[in-house]
KEMITOR-896224 format. One record per residue (C-alpha): residue number from 1; residue in three letters; x, y, z. Coordinates in steps of 0.05 Angstrom, whole numbers, plus 32768, in hexadecimal, padded with zeros to 4 digits. Layout:
# KEMITOR-896224
<marke num="NUM" residu="ALA" c1="X" c2="Y" c3="Z"/>
...
# end
This chain:
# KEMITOR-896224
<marke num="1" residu="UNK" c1="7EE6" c2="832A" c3="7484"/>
<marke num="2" residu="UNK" c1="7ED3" c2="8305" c3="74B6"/>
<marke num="3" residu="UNK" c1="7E64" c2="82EF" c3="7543"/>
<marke num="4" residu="UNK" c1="7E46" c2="82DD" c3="7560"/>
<marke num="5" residu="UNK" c1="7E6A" c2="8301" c3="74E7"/>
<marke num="6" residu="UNK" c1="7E56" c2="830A" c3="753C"/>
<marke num="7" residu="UNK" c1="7E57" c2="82E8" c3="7539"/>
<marke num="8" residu="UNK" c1="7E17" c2="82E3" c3="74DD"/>
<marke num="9" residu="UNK" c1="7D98" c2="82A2" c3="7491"/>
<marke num="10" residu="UNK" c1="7D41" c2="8280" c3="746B"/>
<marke num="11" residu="UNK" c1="7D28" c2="824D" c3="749F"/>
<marke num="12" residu="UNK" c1="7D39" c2="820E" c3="747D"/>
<marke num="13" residu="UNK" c1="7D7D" c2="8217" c3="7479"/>
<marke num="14" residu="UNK" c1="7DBA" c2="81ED" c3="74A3"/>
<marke num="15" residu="UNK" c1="7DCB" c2="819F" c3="749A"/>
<marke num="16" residu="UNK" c1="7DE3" c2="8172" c3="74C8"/>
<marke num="17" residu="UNK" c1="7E26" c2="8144" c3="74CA"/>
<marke num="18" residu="UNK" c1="7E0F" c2="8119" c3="7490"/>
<marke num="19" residu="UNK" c1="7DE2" c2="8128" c3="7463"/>
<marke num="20" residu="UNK" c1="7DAE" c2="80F1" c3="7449"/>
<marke num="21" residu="UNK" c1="7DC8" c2="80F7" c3="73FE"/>
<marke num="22" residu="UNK" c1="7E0B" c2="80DB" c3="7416"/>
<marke num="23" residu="UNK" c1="7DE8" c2="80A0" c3="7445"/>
<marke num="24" residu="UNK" c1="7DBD" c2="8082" c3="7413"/>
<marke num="25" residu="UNK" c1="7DE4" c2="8094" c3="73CE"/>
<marke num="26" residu="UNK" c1="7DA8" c2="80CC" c3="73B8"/>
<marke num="27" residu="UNK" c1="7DC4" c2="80F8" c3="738F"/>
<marke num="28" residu="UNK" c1="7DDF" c2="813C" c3="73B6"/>
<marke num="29" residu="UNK" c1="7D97" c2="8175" c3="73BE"/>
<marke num="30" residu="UNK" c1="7DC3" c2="81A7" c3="738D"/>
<marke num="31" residu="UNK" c1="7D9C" c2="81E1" c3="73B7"/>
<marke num="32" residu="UNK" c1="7DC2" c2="81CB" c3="73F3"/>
<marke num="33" residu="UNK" c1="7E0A" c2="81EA" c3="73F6"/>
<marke num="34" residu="UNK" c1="7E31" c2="81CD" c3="743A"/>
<marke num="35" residu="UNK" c1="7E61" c2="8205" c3="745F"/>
<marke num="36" residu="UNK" c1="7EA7" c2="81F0" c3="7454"/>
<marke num="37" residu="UNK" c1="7EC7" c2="8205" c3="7499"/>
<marke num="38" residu="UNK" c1="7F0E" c2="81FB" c3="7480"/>
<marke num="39" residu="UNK" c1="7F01" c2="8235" c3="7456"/>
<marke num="40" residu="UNK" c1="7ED3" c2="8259" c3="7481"/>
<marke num="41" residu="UNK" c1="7ED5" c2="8280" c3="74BE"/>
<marke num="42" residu="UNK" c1="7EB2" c2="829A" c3="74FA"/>
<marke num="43" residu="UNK" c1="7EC9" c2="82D0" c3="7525"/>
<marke num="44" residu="UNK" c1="7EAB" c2="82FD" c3="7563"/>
<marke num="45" residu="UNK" c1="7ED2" c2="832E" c3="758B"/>
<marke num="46" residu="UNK" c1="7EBC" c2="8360" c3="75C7"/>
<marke num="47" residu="UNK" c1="7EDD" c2="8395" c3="75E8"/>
<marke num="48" residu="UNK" c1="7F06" c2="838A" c3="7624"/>
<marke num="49" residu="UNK" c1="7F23" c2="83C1" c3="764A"/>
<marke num="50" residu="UNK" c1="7F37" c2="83EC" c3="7613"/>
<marke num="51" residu="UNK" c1="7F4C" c2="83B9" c3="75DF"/>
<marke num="52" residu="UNK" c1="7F26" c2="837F" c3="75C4"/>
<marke num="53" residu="UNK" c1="7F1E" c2="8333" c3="75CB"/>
<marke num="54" residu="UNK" c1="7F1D" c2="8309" c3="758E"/>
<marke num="55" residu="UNK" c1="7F0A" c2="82C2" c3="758A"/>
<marke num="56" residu="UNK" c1="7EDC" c2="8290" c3="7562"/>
<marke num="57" residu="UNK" c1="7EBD" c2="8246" c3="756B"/>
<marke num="58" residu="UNK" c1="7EEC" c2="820D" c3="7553"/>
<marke num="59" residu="UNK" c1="7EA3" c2="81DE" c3="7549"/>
<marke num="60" residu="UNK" c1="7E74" c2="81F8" c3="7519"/>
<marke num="61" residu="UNK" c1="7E4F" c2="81ED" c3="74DD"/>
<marke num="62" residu="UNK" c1="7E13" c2="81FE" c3="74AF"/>
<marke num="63" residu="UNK" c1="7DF5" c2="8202" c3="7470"/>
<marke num="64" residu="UNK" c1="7DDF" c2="8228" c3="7430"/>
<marke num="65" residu="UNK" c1="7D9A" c2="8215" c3="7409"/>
<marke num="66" residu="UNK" c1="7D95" c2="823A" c3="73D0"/>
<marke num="67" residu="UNK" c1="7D84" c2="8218" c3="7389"/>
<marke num="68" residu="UNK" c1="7DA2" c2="8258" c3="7363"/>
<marke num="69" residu="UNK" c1="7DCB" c2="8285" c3="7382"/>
<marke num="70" residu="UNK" c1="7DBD" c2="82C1" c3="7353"/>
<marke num="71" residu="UNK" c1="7D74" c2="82B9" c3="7381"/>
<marke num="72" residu="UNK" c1="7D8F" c2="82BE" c3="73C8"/>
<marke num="73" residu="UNK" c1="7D44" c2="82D3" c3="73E1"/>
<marke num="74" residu="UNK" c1="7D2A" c2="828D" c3="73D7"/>
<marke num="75" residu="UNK" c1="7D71" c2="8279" c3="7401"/>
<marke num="76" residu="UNK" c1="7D7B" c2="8261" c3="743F"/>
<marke num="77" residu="UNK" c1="7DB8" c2="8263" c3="7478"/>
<marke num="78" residu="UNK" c1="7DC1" c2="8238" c3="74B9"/>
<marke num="79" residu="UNK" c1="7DF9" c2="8236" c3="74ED"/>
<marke num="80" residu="UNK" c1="7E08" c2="820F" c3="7525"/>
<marke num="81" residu="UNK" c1="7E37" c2="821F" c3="7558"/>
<marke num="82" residu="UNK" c1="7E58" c2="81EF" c3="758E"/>
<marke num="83" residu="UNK" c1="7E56" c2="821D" c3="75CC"/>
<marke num="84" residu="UNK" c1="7E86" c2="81F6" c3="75F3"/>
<marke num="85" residu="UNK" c1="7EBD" c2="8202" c3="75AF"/>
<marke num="86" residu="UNK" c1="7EC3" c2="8245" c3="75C3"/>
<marke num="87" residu="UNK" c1="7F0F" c2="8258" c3="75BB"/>
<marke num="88" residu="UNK" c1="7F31" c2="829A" c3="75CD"/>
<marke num="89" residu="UNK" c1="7F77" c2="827D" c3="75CD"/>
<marke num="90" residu="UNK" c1="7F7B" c2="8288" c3="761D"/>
<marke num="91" residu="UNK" c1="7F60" c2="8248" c3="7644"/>
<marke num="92" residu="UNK" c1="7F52" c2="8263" c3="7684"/>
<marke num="93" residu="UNK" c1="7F23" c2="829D" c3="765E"/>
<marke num="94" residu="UNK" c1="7F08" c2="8266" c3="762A"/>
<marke num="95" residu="UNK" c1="7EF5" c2="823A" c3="7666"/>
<marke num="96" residu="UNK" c1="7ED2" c2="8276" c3="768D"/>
<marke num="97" residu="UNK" c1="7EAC" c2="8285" c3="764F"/>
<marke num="98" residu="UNK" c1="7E97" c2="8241" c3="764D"/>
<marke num="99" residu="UNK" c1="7E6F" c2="8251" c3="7690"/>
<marke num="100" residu="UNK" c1="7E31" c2="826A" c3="76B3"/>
<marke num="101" residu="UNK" c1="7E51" c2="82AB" c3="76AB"/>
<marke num="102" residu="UNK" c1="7E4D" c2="82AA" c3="765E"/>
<marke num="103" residu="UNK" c1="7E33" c2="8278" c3="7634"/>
<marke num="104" residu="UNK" c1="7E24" c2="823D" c3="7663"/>
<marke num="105" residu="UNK" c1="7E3C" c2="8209" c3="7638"/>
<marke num="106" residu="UNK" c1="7E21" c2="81D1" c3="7656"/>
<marke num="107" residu="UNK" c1="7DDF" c2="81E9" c3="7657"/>
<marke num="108" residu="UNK" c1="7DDB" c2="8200" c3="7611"/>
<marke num="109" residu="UNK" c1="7E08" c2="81E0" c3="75E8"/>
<marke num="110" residu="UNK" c1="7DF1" c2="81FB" c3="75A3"/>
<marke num="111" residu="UNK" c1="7DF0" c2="8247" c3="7592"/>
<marke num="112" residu="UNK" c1="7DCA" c2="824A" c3="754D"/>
<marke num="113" residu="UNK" c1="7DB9" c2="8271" c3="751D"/>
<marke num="114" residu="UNK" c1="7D7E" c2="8263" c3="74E4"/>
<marke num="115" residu="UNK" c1="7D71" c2="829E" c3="74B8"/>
<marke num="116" residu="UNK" c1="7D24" c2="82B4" c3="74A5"/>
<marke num="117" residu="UNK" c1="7D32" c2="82DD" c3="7467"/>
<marke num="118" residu="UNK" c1="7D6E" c2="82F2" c3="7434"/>
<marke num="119" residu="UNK" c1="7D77" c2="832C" c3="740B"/>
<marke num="120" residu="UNK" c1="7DAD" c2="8334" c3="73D6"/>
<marke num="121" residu="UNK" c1="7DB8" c2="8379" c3="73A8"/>
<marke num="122" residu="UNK" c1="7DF4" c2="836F" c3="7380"/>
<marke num="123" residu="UNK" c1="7E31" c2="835E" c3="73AA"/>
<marke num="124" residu="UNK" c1="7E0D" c2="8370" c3="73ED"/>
<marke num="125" residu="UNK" c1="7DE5" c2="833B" c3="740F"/>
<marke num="126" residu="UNK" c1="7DB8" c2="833E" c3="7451"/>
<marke num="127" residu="UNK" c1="7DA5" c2="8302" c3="7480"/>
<marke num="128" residu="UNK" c1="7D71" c2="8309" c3="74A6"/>
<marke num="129" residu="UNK" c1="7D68" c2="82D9" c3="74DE"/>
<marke num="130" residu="UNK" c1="7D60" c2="82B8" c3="7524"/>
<marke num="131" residu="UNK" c1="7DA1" c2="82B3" c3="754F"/>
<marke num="132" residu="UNK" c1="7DA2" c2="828C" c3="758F"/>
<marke num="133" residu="UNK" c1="7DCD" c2="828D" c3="75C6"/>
<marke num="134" residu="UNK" c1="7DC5" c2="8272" c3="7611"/>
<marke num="135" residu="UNK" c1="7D7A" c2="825C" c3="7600"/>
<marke num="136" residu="UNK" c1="7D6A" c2="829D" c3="75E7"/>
<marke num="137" residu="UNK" c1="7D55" c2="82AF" c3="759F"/>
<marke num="138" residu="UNK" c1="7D5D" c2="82F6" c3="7586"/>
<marke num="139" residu="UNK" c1="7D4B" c2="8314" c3="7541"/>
<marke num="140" residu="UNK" c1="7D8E" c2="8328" c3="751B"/>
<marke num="141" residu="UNK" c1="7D9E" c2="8341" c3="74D4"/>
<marke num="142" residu="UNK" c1="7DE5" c2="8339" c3="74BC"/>
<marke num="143" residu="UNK" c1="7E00" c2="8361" c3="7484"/>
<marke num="144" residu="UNK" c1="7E34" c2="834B" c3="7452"/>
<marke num="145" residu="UNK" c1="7E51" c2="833F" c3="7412"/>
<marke num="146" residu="UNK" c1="7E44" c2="830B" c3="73DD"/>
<marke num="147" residu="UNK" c1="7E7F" c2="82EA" c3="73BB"/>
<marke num="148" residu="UNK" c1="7E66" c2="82C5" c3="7382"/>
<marke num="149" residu="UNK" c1="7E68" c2="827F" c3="736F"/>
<marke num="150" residu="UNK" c1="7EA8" c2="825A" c3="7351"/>
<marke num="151" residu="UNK" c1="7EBF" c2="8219" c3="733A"/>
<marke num="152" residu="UNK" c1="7EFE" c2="81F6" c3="735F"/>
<marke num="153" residu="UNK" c1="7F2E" c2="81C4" c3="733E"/>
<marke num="154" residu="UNK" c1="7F05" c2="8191" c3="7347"/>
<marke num="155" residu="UNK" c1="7EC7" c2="81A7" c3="732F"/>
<marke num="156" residu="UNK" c1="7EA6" c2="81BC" c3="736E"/>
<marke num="157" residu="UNK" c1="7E7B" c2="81F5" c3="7375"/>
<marke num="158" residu="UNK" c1="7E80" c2="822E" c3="73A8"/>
<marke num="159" residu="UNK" c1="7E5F" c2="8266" c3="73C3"/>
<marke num="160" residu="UNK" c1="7E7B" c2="8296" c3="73F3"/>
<marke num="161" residu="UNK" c1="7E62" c2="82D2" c3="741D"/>
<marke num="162" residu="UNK" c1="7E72" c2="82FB" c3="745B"/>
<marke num="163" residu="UNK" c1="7E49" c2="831A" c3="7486"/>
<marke num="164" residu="UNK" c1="7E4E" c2="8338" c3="74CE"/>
<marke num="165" residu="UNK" c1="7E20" c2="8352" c3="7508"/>
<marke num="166" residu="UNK" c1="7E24" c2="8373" c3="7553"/>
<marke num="167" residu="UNK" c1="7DFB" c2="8357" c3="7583"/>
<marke num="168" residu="UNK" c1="7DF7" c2="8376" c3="75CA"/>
<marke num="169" residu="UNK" c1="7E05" c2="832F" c3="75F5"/>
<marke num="170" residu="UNK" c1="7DDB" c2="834D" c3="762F"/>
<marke num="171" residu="UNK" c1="7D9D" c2="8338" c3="7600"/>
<marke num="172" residu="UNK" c1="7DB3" c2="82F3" c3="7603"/>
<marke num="173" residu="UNK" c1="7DB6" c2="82EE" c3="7651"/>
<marke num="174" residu="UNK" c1="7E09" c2="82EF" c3="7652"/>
<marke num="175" residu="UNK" c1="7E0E" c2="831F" c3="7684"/>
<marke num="176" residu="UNK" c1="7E50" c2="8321" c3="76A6"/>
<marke num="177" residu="UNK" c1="7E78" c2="835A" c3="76B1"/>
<marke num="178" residu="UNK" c1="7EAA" c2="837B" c3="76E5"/>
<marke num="179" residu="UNK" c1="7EAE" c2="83C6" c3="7705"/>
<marke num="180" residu="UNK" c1="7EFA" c2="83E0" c3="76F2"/>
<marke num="181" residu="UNK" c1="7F1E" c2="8419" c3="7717"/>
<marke num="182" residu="UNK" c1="7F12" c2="8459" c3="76F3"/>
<marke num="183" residu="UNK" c1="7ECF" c2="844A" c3="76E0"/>
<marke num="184" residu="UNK" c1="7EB2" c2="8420" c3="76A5"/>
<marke num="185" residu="UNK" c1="7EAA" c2="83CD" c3="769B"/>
<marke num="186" residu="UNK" c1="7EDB" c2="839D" c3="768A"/>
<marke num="187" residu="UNK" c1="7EB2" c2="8383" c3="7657"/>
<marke num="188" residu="UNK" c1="7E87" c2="83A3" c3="761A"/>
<marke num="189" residu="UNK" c1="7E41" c2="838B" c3="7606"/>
<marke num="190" residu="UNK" c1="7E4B" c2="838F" c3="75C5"/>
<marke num="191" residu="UNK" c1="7E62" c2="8347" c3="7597"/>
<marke num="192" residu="UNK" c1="7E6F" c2="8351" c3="7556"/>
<marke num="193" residu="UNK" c1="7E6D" c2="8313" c3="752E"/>
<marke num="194" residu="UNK" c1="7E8B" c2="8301" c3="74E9"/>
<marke num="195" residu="UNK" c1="7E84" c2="82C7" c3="74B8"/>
<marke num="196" residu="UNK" c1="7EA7" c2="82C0" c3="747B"/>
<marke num="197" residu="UNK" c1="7E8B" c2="8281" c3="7459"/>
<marke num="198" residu="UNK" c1="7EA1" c2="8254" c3="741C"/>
<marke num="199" residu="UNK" c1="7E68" c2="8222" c3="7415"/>
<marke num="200" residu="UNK" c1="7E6A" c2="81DD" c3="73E3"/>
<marke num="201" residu="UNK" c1="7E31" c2="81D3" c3="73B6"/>
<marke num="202" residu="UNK" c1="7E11" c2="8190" c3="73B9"/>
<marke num="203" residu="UNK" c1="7E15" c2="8190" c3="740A"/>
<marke num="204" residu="UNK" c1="7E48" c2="8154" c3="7404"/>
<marke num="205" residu="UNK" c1="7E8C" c2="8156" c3="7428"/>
<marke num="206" residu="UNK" c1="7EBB" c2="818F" c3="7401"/>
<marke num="207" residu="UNK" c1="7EFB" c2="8176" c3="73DD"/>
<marke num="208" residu="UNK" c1="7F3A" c2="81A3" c3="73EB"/>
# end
Protein backbone atom coordinates (compact mmCIF):
# COMPACT_ATOMS: atom_id res chain seq x y z
CA UNK A 1 0.00 0.00 0.00
CA UNK A 2 1.21 2.93 -0.79
CA UNK A 3 0.33 10.60 -5.48
CA UNK A 4 0.20 12.83 -6.00
CA UNK A 5 -1.75 7.65 -2.46
CA UNK A 6 -1.06 10.09 -6.03
CA UNK A 7 -0.21 11.01 -4.85
CA UNK A 8 -4.34 10.94 -1.09
CA UNK A 9 -9.07 15.10 4.01
CA UNK A 10 -12.32 17.97 6.57
CA UNK A 11 -10.93 21.57 6.19
CA UNK A 12 -9.38 22.05 9.49
CA UNK A 13 -7.06 19.48 9.31
CA UNK A 14 -2.85 19.79 9.00
CA UNK A 15 -0.43 21.30 11.77
CA UNK A 16 2.55 22.99 11.40
CA UNK A 17 6.34 22.25 12.70
CA UNK A 18 5.37 22.83 16.31
CA UNK A 19 2.39 22.71 17.63
CA UNK A 20 1.30 25.39 20.43
CA UNK A 21 0.62 22.55 23.13
CA UNK A 22 4.41 21.79 23.04
CA UNK A 23 5.47 25.80 23.10
CA UNK A 24 3.61 26.87 26.01
CA UNK A 25 3.26 23.39 28.09
CA UNK A 26 -0.86 23.15 27.21
CA UNK A 27 -1.74 19.92 27.41
CA UNK A 28 -1.67 18.02 23.74
CA UNK A 29 -5.71 18.82 21.67
CA UNK A 30 -6.26 14.77 21.96
CA UNK A 31 -8.37 15.31 18.54
CA UNK A 32 -5.15 16.24 16.87
CA UNK A 33 -3.12 13.08 15.73
CA UNK A 34 0.47 14.33 13.98
CA UNK A 35 1.57 12.04 10.75
CA UNK A 36 4.58 10.16 11.79
CA UNK A 37 6.67 10.16 8.45
CA UNK A 38 9.09 7.58 9.66
CA UNK A 39 6.33 5.26 9.49
CA UNK A 40 4.50 6.70 6.72
CA UNK A 41 4.78 6.98 3.13
CA UNK A 42 3.99 8.83 -0.03
CA UNK A 43 4.37 7.53 -3.37
CA UNK A 44 3.34 8.69 -7.22
CA UNK A 45 4.37 6.96 -10.31
CA UNK A 46 3.46 7.67 -14.22
CA UNK A 47 4.04 5.84 -17.18
CA UNK A 48 7.05 6.34 -19.21
CA UNK A 49 7.53 4.70 -22.43
CA UNK A 50 6.11 1.45 -21.68
CA UNK A 51 7.19 1.00 -18.06
CA UNK A 52 6.66 3.28 -15.14
CA UNK A 53 8.41 5.94 -13.01
CA UNK A 54 8.22 5.71 -9.34
CA UNK A 55 9.23 8.34 -6.92
CA UNK A 56 7.93 10.32 -3.76
CA UNK A 57 8.77 13.68 -1.76
CA UNK A 58 11.56 13.28 0.93
CA UNK A 59 9.76 16.75 2.84
CA UNK A 60 6.38 16.35 3.92
CA UNK A 61 4.03 16.39 6.63
CA UNK A 62 0.36 16.70 7.93
CA UNK A 63 -2.11 16.03 10.25
CA UNK A 64 -5.20 14.03 11.54
CA UNK A 65 -8.13 15.84 13.73
CA UNK A 66 -10.41 13.55 14.75
CA UNK A 67 -11.61 13.37 18.63
CA UNK A 68 -12.82 9.58 18.06
CA UNK A 69 -11.76 7.68 15.40
CA UNK A 70 -14.79 5.21 15.35
CA UNK A 71 -16.44 8.94 13.84
CA UNK A 72 -14.13 9.65 10.94
CA UNK A 73 -17.02 12.06 9.37
CA UNK A 74 -16.47 14.68 11.96
CA UNK A 75 -12.41 14.04 10.93
CA UNK A 76 -10.18 15.95 9.26
CA UNK A 77 -6.77 15.29 6.93
CA UNK A 78 -4.03 17.87 5.75
CA UNK A 79 -0.80 17.39 3.77
CA UNK A 80 1.84 19.44 2.82
CA UNK A 81 4.27 18.71 0.29
CA UNK A 82 7.83 20.38 -0.31
CA UNK A 83 7.80 20.59 -4.17
CA UNK A 84 11.39 21.15 -4.47
CA UNK A 85 11.86 17.37 -2.28
CA UNK A 86 10.82 15.70 -5.15
CA UNK A 87 13.07 12.46 -5.48
CA UNK A 88 13.05 9.90 -8.28
CA UNK A 89 16.47 8.49 -7.39
CA UNK A 90 17.91 10.00 -10.89
CA UNK A 91 19.32 13.71 -10.37
CA UNK A 92 19.35 14.89 -13.69
CA UNK A 93 15.33 13.78 -14.03
CA UNK A 94 14.63 15.02 -10.24
CA UNK A 95 16.23 18.40 -11.16
CA UNK A 96 14.16 18.69 -14.56
CA UNK A 97 11.09 17.96 -12.60
CA UNK A 98 11.95 20.57 -10.36
CA UNK A 99 11.34 23.05 -13.44
CA UNK A 100 9.03 25.15 -15.54
CA UNK A 101 8.45 21.99 -17.30
CA UNK A 102 6.80 20.31 -14.27
CA UNK A 103 6.22 21.59 -11.04
CA UNK A 104 8.07 24.94 -11.03
CA UNK A 105 9.45 24.63 -7.72
CA UNK A 106 10.46 27.89 -7.08
CA UNK A 107 7.34 29.35 -7.85
CA UNK A 108 5.19 27.10 -5.87
CA UNK A 109 6.93 25.61 -3.29
CA UNK A 110 3.98 23.86 -1.47
CA UNK A 111 1.71 21.22 -3.16
CA UNK A 112 -1.20 20.69 -0.57
CA UNK A 113 -3.80 18.87 0.09
CA UNK A 114 -6.84 19.80 2.75
CA UNK A 115 -9.70 17.42 2.62
CA UNK A 116 -13.58 18.77 2.72
CA UNK A 117 -15.31 15.63 3.85
CA UNK A 118 -14.53 11.82 5.11
CA UNK A 119 -16.52 8.83 4.85
CA UNK A 120 -15.72 5.55 6.63
CA UNK A 121 -17.94 2.02 6.26
CA UNK A 122 -16.19 -0.57 8.11
CA UNK A 123 -12.59 -1.01 6.95
CA UNK A 124 -13.10 1.23 3.81
CA UNK A 125 -12.60 4.91 4.18
CA UNK A 126 -13.08 7.88 1.56
CA UNK A 127 -11.38 11.44 1.61
CA UNK A 128 -12.77 13.84 -0.05
CA UNK A 129 -10.78 16.89 -0.67
CA UNK A 130 -8.87 19.81 -2.38
CA UNK A 131 -5.39 18.94 -3.91
CA UNK A 132 -3.10 21.61 -5.18
CA UNK A 133 -0.38 21.55 -7.41
CA UNK A 134 1.48 24.44 -9.46
CA UNK A 135 -1.16 27.06 -8.05
CA UNK A 136 -3.90 25.07 -9.09
CA UNK A 137 -6.59 23.46 -6.86
CA UNK A 138 -8.61 20.53 -8.14
CA UNK A 139 -11.44 18.52 -6.41
CA UNK A 140 -10.10 14.82 -5.56
CA UNK A 141 -11.54 11.85 -3.63
CA UNK A 142 -9.11 9.23 -2.49
CA UNK A 143 -10.20 5.79 -1.60
CA UNK A 144 -8.63 3.57 1.03
CA UNK A 145 -8.51 1.38 3.87
CA UNK A 146 -8.74 2.06 7.56
CA UNK A 147 -6.32 0.29 9.90
CA UNK A 148 -7.49 0.83 13.31
CA UNK A 149 -6.03 2.35 16.23
CA UNK A 150 -3.24 0.64 18.51
CA UNK A 151 -1.14 1.26 21.45
CA UNK A 152 2.90 1.15 21.05
CA UNK A 153 5.35 0.29 23.91
CA UNK A 154 5.23 3.33 25.17
CA UNK A 155 1.80 4.10 25.47
CA UNK A 156 1.30 6.10 22.37
CA UNK A 157 -1.67 5.94 20.34
CA UNK A 158 -1.91 5.35 16.53
CA UNK A 159 -4.04 5.41 13.78
CA UNK A 160 -3.26 4.29 10.38
CA UNK A 161 -4.87 4.34 6.83
CA UNK A 162 -4.08 4.16 3.16
CA UNK A 163 -5.57 5.61 0.53
CA UNK A 164 -4.72 6.31 -3.23
CA UNK A 165 -5.96 8.42 -6.28
CA UNK A 166 -5.19 9.17 -10.20
CA UNK A 167 -5.06 12.46 -11.16
CA UNK A 168 -4.61 13.45 -14.89
CA UNK A 169 -1.42 16.12 -14.34
CA UNK A 170 -2.63 18.04 -17.51
CA UNK A 171 -5.41 19.49 -14.97
CA UNK A 172 -2.77 20.88 -12.97
CA UNK A 173 -0.97 22.82 -15.83
CA UNK A 174 2.20 20.13 -15.94
CA UNK A 175 2.21 19.80 -19.40
CA UNK A 176 5.31 18.45 -20.84
CA UNK A 177 5.63 15.77 -23.09
CA UNK A 178 7.76 14.43 -26.17
CA UNK A 179 6.66 12.87 -29.78
CA UNK A 180 8.51 9.23 -29.88
CA UNK A 181 9.19 7.28 -33.17
CA UNK A 182 6.36 4.89 -33.76
CA UNK A 183 3.85 7.03 -32.52
CA UNK A 184 2.60 7.76 -28.87
CA UNK A 185 4.20 10.22 -25.89
CA UNK A 186 6.96 9.64 -23.73
CA UNK A 187 5.06 10.48 -20.90
CA UNK A 188 1.34 9.44 -19.52
CA UNK A 189 -1.09 11.88 -17.94
CA UNK A 190 -2.12 9.87 -15.57
CA UNK A 191 -0.32 10.14 -11.51
CA UNK A 192 -1.37 7.85 -9.29
CA UNK A 193 -0.69 8.74 -5.78
CA UNK A 194 -0.45 6.63 -2.60
CA UNK A 195 -0.20 7.37 1.16
CA UNK A 196 0.10 4.93 3.75
CA UNK A 197 -0.08 6.86 7.06
CA UNK A 198 0.69 6.00 10.82
CA UNK A 199 -0.34 9.14 12.72
CA UNK A 200 0.48 9.92 16.84
CA UNK A 201 -2.35 10.93 18.91
CA UNK A 202 -1.82 14.01 20.95
CA UNK A 203 -0.05 15.85 17.77
CA UNK A 204 3.33 15.83 19.87
CA UNK A 205 6.59 14.45 18.34
CA UNK A 206 6.14 10.30 18.06
CA UNK A 207 8.51 8.12 20.19
CA UNK A 208 10.07 5.12 18.19
Amino acid sequence: RTLLTALVIPAAAFAQATPPAAQTGAPADPSAWRIDKTHSELTFQIRHFMSRVRGTFRDWKGTVNIADPAKWESGAVNVEIQTASIFTDNERRDADLRSGNFFLADSFPLITFKSTKVERSGEKMKLYGDLTIRGTTKPVILEGNYLGVQKSANGQERVGFDASVTVNRLDYGVKWNRAVEGGGMMLGDDVKIEIAVEAVRGGGPPRS
